[in-house]
N, CA, C and O of each residue as an XYZ file, in Angstrom:
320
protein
N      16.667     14.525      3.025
C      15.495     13.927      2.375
C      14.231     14.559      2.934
O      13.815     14.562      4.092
N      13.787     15.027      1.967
C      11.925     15.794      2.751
C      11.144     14.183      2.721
O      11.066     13.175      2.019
N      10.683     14.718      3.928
C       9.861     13.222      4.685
C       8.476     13.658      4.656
O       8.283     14.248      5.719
N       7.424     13.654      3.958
C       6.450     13.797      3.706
C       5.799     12.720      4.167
O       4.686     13.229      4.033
N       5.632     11.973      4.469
C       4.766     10.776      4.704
C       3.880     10.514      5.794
O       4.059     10.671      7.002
N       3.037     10.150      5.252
C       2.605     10.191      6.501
C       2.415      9.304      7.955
O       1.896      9.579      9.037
N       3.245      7.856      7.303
C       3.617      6.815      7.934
C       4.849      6.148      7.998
O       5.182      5.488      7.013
N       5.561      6.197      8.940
C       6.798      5.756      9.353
C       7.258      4.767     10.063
O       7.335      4.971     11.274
N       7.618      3.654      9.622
C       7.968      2.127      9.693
C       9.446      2.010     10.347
O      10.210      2.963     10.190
N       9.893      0.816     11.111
C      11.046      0.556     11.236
C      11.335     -0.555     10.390
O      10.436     -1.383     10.243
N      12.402     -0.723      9.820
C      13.199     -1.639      8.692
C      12.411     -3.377      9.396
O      11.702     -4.198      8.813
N      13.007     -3.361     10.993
C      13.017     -4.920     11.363
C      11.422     -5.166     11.121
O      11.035     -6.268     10.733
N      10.747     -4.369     11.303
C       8.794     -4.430     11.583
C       8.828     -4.688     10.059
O       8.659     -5.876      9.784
N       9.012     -3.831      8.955
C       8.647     -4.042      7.737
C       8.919     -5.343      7.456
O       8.047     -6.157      7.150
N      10.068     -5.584      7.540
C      10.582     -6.887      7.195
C       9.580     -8.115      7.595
O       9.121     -8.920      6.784
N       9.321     -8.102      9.062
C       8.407     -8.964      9.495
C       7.339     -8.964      8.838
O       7.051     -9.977      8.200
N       6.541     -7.912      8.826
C       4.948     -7.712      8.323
C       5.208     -6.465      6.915
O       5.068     -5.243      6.956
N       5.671     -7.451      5.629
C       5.419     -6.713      4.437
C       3.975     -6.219      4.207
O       3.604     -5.148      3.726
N       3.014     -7.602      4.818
C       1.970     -7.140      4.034
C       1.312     -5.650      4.740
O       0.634     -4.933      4.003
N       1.528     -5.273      6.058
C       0.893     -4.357      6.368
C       1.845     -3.206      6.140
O       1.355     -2.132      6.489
N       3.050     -3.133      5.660
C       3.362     -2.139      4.522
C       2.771     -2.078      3.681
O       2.219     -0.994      3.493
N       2.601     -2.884      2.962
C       1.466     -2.850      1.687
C       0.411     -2.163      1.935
O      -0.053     -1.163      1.388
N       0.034     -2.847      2.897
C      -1.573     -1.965      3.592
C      -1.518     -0.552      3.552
O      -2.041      0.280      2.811
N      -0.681     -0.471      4.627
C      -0.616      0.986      4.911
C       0.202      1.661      3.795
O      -0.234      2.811      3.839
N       1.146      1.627      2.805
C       0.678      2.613      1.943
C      -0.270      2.351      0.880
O      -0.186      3.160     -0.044
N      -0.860      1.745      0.792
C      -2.518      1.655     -0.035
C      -3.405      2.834      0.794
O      -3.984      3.762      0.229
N      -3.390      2.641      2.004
C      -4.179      3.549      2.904
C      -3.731      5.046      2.928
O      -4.579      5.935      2.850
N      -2.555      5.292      3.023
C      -1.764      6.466      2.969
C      -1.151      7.151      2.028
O      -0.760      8.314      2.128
N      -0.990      5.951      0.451
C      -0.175      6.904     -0.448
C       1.096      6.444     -0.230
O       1.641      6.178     -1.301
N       1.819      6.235      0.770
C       3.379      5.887      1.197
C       4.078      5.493      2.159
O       3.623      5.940      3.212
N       4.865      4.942      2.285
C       5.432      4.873      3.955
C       7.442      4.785      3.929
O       8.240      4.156      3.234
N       7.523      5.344      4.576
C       8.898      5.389      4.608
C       9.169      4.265      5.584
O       8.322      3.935      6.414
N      10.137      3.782      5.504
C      10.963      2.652      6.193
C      12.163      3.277      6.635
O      12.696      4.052      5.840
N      12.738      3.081      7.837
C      13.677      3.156      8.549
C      14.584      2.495      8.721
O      14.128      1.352      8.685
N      15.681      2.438      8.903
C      17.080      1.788      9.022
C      18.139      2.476     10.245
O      18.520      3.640     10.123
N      18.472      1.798     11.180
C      19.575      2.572     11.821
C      18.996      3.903     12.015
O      19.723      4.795     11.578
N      17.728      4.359     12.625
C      17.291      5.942     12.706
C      17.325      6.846     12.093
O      17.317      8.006     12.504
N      17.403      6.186     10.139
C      17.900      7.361      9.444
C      16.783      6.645      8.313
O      16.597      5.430      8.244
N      16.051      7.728      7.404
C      15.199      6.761      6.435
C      15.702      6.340      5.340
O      16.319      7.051      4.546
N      15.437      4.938      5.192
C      16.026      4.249      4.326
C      14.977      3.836      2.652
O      15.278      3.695      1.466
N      13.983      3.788      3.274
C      13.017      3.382      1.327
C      11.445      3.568      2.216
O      10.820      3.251      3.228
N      11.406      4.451      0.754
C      10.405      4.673      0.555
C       9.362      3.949     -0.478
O       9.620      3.872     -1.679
N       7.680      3.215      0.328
C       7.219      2.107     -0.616
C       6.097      3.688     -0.973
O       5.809      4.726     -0.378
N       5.829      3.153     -2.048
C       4.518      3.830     -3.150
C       3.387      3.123     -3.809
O       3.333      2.307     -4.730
N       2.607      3.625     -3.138
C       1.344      3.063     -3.931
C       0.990      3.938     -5.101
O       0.395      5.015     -5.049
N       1.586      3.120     -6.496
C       1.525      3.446     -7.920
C       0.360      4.308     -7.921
O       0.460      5.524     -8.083
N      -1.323      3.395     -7.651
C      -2.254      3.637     -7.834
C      -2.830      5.052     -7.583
O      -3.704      5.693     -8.167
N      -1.929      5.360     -6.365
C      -2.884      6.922     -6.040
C      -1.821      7.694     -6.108
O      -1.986      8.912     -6.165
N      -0.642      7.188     -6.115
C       0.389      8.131     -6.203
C       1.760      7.904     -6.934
O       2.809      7.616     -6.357
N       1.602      8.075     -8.294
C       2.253      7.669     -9.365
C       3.923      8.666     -9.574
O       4.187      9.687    -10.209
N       4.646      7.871     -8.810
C       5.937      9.113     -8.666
C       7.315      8.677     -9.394
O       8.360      9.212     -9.025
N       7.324      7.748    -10.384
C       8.498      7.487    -10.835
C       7.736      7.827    -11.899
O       6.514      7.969    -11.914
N       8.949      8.024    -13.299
C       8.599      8.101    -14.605
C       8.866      7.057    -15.729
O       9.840      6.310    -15.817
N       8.073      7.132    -16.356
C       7.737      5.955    -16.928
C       7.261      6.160    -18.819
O       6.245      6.670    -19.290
N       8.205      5.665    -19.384
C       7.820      5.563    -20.578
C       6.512      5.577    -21.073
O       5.723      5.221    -20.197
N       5.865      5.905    -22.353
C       4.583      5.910    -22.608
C       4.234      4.378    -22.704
O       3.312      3.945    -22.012
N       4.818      3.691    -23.394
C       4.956      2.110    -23.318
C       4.099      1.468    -21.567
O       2.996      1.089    -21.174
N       5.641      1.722    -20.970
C       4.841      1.557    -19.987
C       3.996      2.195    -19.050
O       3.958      1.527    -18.016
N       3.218      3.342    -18.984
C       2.363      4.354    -18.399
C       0.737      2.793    -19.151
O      -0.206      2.172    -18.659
N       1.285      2.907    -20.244
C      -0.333      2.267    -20.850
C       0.093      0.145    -20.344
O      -0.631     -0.851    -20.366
N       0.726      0.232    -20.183
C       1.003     -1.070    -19.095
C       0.327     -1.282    -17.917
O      -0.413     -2.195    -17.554
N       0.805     -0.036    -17.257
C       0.772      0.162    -15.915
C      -1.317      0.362    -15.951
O      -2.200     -0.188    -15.294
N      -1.335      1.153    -16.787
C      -2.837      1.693    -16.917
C      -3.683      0.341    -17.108
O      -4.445     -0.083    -16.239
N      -3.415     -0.425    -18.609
C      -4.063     -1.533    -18.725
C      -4.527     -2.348    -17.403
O      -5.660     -2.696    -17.073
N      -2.774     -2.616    -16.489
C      -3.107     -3.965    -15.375
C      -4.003     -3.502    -14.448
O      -4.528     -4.373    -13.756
N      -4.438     -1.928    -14.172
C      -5.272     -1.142    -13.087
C      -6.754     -1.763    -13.936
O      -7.474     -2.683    -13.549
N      -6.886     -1.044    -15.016
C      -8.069     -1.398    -15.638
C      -8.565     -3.184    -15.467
O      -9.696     -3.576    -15.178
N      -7.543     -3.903    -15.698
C      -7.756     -5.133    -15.569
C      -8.245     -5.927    -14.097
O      -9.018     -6.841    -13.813
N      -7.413     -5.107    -13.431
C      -7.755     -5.411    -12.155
C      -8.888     -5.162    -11.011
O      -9.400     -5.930    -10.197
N      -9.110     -3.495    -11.336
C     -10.787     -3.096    -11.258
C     -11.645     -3.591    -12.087
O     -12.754     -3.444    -11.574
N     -11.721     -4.040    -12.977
C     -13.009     -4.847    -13.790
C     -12.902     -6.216    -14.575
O     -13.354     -6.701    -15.611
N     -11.747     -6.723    -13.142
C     -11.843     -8.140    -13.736
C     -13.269     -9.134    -13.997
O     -13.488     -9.885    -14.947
N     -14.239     -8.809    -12.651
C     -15.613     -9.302    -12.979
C     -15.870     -9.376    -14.318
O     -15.791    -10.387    -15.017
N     -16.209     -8.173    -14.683
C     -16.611     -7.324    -15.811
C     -15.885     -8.279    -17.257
O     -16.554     -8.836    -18.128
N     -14.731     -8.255    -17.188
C     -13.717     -8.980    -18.580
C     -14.213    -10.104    -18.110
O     -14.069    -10.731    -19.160
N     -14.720    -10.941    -17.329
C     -14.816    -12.515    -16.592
C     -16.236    -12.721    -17.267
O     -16.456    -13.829    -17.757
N     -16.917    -12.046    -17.312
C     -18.329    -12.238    -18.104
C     -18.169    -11.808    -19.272
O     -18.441    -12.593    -20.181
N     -17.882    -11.000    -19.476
C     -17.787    -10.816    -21.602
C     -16.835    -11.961    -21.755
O     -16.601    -11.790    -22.952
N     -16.410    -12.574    -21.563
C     -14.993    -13.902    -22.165
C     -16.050    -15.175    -21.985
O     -15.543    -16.270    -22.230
N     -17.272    -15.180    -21.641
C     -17.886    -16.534    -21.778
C     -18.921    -16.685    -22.613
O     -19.449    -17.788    -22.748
């Protein structure tokens, strides 16, 4: 497996503290997780680094909930 990442987790830590997996690949793009000294999953942040493939269906899914989510303010005042 090419290990590109630039942050490397152990399985029991992830487990404990998901959210700063989360964090850190928001911050980084990715983080690999570890198992038994061998890497086991890799998390992805969709947003900056879009690596599975995805139907056009859902590409404009995926696109919409970003849009929705950066300018929820924005949709929160035009809806009143």
């Amino acid at each position: 497996m090419k290990n590109d990442a630039k942050v490397v987790i152990d399985a029991k830590e992830a487990d404990r503290t998901f959210s700063k997996v989360e964090k850190l690949a928001e911050e980084n793009g990715r983080v690999v997780v570890f198992k038994d000294d061998r890497p086991k999953l890799l998390v992805i942040d969709l947003d900056t680094e879009p690596q599975i493939e995805m139907t056009d269906d859902e590409k404009l899914v995926f696109v919409a909930a970003r849009i929705l989510r950066e300018h929820k303010a924005a949709f929160e005042e035009l809806a009143k």
